[in-house]
C-alpha positions in Angstrom: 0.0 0.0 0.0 1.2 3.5 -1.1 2.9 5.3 1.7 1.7 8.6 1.0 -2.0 7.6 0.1 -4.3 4.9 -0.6 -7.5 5.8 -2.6 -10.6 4.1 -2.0 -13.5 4.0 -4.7 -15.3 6.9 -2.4 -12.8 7.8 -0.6 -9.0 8.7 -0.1 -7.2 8.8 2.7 -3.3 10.8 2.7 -0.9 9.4 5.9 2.2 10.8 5.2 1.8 12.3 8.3 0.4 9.5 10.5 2.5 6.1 12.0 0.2 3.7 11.5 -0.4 3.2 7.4 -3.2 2.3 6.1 -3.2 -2.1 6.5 -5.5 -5.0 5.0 -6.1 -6.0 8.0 -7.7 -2.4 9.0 -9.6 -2.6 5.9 -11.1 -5.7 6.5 -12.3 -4.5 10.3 -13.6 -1.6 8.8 -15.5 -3.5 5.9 -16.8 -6.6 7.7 -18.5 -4.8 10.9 -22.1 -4.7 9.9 -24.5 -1.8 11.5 -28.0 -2.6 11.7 -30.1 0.2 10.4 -31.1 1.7 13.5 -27.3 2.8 14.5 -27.1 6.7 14.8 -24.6 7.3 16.7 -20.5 5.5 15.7 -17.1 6.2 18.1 -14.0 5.4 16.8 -11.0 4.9 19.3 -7.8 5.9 17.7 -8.7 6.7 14.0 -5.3 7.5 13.2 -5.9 8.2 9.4 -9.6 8.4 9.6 -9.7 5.4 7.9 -12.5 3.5 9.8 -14.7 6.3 10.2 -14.7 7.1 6.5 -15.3 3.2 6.0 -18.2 3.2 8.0 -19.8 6.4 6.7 -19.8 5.2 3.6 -21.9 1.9 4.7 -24.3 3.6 7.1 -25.8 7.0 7.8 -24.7 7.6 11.3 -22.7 10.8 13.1 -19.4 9.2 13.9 -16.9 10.3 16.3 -13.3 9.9 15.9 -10.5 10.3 18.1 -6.6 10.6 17.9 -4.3 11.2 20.4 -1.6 12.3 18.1 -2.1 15.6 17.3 -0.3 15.2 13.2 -2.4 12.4 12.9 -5.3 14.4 14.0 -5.0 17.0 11.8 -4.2 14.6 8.5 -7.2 12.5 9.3 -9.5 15.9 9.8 -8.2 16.7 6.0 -8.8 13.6 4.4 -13.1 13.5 5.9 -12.9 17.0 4.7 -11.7 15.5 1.0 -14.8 13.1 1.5 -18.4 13.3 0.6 -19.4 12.6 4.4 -17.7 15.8 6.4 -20.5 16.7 7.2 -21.2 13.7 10.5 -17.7 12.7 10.5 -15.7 14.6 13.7 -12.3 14.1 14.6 -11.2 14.9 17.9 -8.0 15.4 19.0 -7.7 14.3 22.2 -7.1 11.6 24.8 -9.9 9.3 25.0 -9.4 8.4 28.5 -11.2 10.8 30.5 -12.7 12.2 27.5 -16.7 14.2 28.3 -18.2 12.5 25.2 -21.7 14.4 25.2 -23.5 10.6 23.7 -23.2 7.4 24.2 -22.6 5.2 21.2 -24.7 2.6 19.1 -21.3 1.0 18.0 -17.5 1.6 19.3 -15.0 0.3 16.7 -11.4 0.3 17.2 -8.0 -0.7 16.0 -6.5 0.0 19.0 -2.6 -0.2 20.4 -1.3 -4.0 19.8 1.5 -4.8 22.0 1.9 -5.1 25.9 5.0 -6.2 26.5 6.8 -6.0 22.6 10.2 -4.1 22.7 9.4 -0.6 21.6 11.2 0.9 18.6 12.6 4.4 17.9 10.1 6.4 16.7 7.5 7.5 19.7 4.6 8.2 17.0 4.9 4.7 16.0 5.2 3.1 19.7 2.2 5.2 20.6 0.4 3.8 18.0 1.3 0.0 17.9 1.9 -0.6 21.9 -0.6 -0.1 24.7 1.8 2.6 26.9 -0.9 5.3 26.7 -4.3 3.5 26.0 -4.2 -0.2 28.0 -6.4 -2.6 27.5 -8.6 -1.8 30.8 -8.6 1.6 29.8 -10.2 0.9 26.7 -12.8 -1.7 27.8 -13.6 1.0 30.6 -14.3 4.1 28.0 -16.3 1.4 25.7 -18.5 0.5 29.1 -19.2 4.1 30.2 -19.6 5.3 26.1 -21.6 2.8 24.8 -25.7 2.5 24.5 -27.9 0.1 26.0 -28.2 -2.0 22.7 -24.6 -1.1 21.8 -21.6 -3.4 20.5 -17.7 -2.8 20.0 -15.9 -3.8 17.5 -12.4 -4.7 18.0 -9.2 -6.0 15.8 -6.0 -7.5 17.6 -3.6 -10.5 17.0 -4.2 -13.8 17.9 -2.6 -14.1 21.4 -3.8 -10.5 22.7 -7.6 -11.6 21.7 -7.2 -14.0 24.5 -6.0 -11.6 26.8 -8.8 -9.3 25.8 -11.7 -12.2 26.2 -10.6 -13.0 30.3 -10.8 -9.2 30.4 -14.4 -9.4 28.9 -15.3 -12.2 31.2 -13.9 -10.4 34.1 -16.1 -7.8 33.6 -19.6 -10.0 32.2 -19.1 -9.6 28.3 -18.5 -11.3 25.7 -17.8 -11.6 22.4 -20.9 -12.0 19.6 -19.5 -12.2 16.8 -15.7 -13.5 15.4 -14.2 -12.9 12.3 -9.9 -15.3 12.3 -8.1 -13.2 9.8 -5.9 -15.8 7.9 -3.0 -14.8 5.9 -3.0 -17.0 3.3 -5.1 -20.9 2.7 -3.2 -23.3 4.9 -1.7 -20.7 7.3 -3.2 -20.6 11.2 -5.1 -17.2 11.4 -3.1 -14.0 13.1 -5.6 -11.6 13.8 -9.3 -11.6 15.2 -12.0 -9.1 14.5 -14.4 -9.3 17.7 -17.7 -7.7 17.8 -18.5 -7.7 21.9 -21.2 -7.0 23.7 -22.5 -6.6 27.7 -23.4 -10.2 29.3 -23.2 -13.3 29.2 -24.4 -16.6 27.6 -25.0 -15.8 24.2 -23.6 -17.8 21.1 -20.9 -16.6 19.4 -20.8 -16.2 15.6 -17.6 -17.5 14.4 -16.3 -16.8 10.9 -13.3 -17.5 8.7 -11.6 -15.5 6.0 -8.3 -15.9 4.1 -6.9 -13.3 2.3 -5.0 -15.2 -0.4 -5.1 -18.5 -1.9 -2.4 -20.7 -2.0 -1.3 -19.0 -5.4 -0.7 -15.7 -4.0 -4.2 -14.5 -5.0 -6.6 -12.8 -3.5 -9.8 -15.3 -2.3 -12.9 -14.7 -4.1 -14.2 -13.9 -0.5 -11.8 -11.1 0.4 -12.4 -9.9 -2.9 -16.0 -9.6 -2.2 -15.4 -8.4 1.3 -13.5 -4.9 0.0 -15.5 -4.7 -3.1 -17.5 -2.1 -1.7 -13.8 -0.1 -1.3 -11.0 -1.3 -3.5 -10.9 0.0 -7.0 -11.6 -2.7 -9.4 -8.2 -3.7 -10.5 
């Protein structure tokens, strides 16, 4: 993916400025989450590039909510919804979410949040903020999705394989659960390495479980990916 933009068919989104680029695996968060028709109201912890928020205006007709901590980030992300054909219920917010006086609470939360809790952090701070959970924990986030979201809300999460199991006994701690799973596999054959979760207050419910590969064995993309991002990818 381009490193200084990656247009979408309605959409483009510029990160030249931002340390997290736009990724497949952020696309296919962004694409598989499925509103019902009666969400209003979206959040999105840690837009970075805007990315999901555009993604999901596109598919529903909500207000959506974005924040970023990093302020370049921010600012790149407020450009490219103001390049879009939805600026006008798409807010970025420049801000620390935790501790944040949202003025709603939220039909769905989605994030892409922080990865890593105990990875070796690199040079560049942007980049450490962004990828490793030393300014937005785990706890912290499920604690701003509690007191943000509505009565009938969900959350919609993406993380690797071995942090999803951290993040369910956190759920089960504190009586959710995840509805709905989506095991991101690299390629047929391979062991999936990400999770998308869509989670939900209480307990007891049957989860959804669902699998996608992104590519066959032949390096090509799967006629089910391919019809996951139709929606966003130009037609090659």
């Amino acid at each position: 993916m381009s490193n200084g933009y990656f247009r979408f068919k309605q959409f483009t989104i510029h990160q030249d400025r931002c340390a997290m680029k736009v990724s497949t695996d952020a696309c296919i968060l962004g694409a598989w989450v499925d509103p019902d028709g009666a969400c209003k109201r979206i959040l999105d912890i840690g837009t970075g590039t805007g990315l999901l928020a555009l993604m999901l205006a596109q598919k529903t007709g909500a207000v959506i909510d974005a924040v970023e901590l990093d302020s370049d980030a921010a600012e790149q992300a407020n450009e490219n919804v103001d390049e879009s054909p939805w600026k006008d219920r798409v807010n970025i917010i420049q801000s620390d979410v935790v501790g944040y006086n949202f003025q709603h609470k939220y039909d769905m939360i989605i994030t892409n949040p922080p990865f890593f809790n105990n990875s070796l952090l690199g040079p560049a701070e942007d980049r450490n903020r962004a990828r490793h959970t030393t300014t937005l924990n785990y706890q912290q986030l499920l604690d701003v999705i509690k007191d943000n979201i509505a009565d009938d809300g969900e959350a919609a999460i993406l993380l690797p394989v071995a942090e999803f199991s951290v993040w369910e006994e956190l759920l089960a701690a504190h009586n959710w659960q995840v509805v709905k799973q989506l095991n991101i596999h690299p390629r047929t054959g391979q062991a999936a390495n990400r999770v998308v979760a869509v989670c939900i207050p209480g307990l007891g419910k049957q989860v959804e479980v669902h699998e996608l590969y992104i590519r066959s064995a032949g390096n090509e993309y799967t006629d089910e990916f391919s019809a996951l991002m139709h929606p966003y990818y130009l037609d090659k």
